[in-house]
VOGU-3710 file (C-alpha; in Angstrom, 3 decimals, decimal comma):
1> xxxxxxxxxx> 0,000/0,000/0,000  2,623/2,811/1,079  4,266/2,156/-2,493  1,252/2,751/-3,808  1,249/5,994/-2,308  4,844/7,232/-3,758  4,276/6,030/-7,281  1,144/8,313/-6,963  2,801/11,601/-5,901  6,048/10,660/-8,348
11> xxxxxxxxxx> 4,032/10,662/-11,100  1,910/13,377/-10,496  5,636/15,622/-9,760  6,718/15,780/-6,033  9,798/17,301/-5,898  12,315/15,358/-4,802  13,366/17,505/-1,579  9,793/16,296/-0,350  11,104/12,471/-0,297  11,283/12,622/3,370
21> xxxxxxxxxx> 8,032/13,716/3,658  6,894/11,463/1,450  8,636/8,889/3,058  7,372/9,008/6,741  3,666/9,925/5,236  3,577/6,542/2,793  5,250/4,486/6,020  2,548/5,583/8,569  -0,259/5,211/6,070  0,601/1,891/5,503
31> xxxxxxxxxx> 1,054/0,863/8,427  -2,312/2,883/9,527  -4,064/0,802/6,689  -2,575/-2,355/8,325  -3,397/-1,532/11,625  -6,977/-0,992/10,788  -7,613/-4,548/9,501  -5,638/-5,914/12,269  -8,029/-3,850/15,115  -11,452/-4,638/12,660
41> xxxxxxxxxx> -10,374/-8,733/12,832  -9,221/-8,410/16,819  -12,200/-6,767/17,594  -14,670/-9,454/15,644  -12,950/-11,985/17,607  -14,027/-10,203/21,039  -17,151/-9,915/20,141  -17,581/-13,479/19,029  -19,115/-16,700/21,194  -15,945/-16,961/23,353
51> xxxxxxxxxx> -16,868/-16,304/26,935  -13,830/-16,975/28,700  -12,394/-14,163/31,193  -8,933/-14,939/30,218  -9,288/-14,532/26,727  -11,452/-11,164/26,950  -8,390/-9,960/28,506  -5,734/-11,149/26,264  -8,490/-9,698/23,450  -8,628/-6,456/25,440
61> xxxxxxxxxx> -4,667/-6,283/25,374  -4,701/-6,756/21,803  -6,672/-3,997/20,989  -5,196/-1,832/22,967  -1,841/-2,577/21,435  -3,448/-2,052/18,519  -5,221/1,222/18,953  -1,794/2,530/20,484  0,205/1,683/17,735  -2,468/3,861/15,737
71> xxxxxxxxxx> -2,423/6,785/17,723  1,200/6,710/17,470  1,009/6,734/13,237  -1,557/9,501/13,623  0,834/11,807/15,888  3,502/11,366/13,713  2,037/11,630/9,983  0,706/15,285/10,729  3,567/16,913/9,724  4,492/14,959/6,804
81> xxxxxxxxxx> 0,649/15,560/5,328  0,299/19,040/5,792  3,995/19,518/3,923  2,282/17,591/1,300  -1,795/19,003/1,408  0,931/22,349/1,296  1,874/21,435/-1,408  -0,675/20,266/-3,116  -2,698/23,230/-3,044  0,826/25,431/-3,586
91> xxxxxxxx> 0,005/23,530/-7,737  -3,719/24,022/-7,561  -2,768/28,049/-7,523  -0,011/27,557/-9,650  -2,179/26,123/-12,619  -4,542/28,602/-12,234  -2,549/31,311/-12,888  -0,717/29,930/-15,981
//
């Protein structure tokens, strides 16, 4: 998925002194886009027949991991996006006034 991401903004011309941006925003999407499906499958599990204390609280763990590792991807891709939304908008204006 995040390579998805860079072949998308290559081809549509990001500068090449935005790689690091690029870089950290492609790794946390990814890995935002992963964590998702992980949480979505953990938390069908909870919810499913299994009554056992033990395991709701292994489950419980899980998520939590889960939902930390998130809020860890969407601290940390703020700055990389708003370079690029910047950006983005900078060549919106630009084509309008050529």
């Amino acid at each position: 998925m995040a390579h998805s991401v860079v072949i998308k903004f290559k081809e549509m011309g990001l500068p090449e002194d935005m790689d690091d941006d690029l870089s950290q925003l492609c790794t946390d999407l990814g890995d935002l886009w992963s964590a998702q499906k992980a949480l979505a499958e953990q938390f069908e599990s909870f919810v499913g027949p299994d009554r056992d204390w033990t395991n709701a609280g292994d489950q419980l763990v899980d998520i939590r991991a889960s939902i930390d590792h998130m809020a860890w991807h969407m601290k940390n891709i703020r700055r990389p996006m708003n370079a690029i939304t910047r950006y983005a908008y900078s060549q919106i204006q630009a084509e309008q006034e050529a």
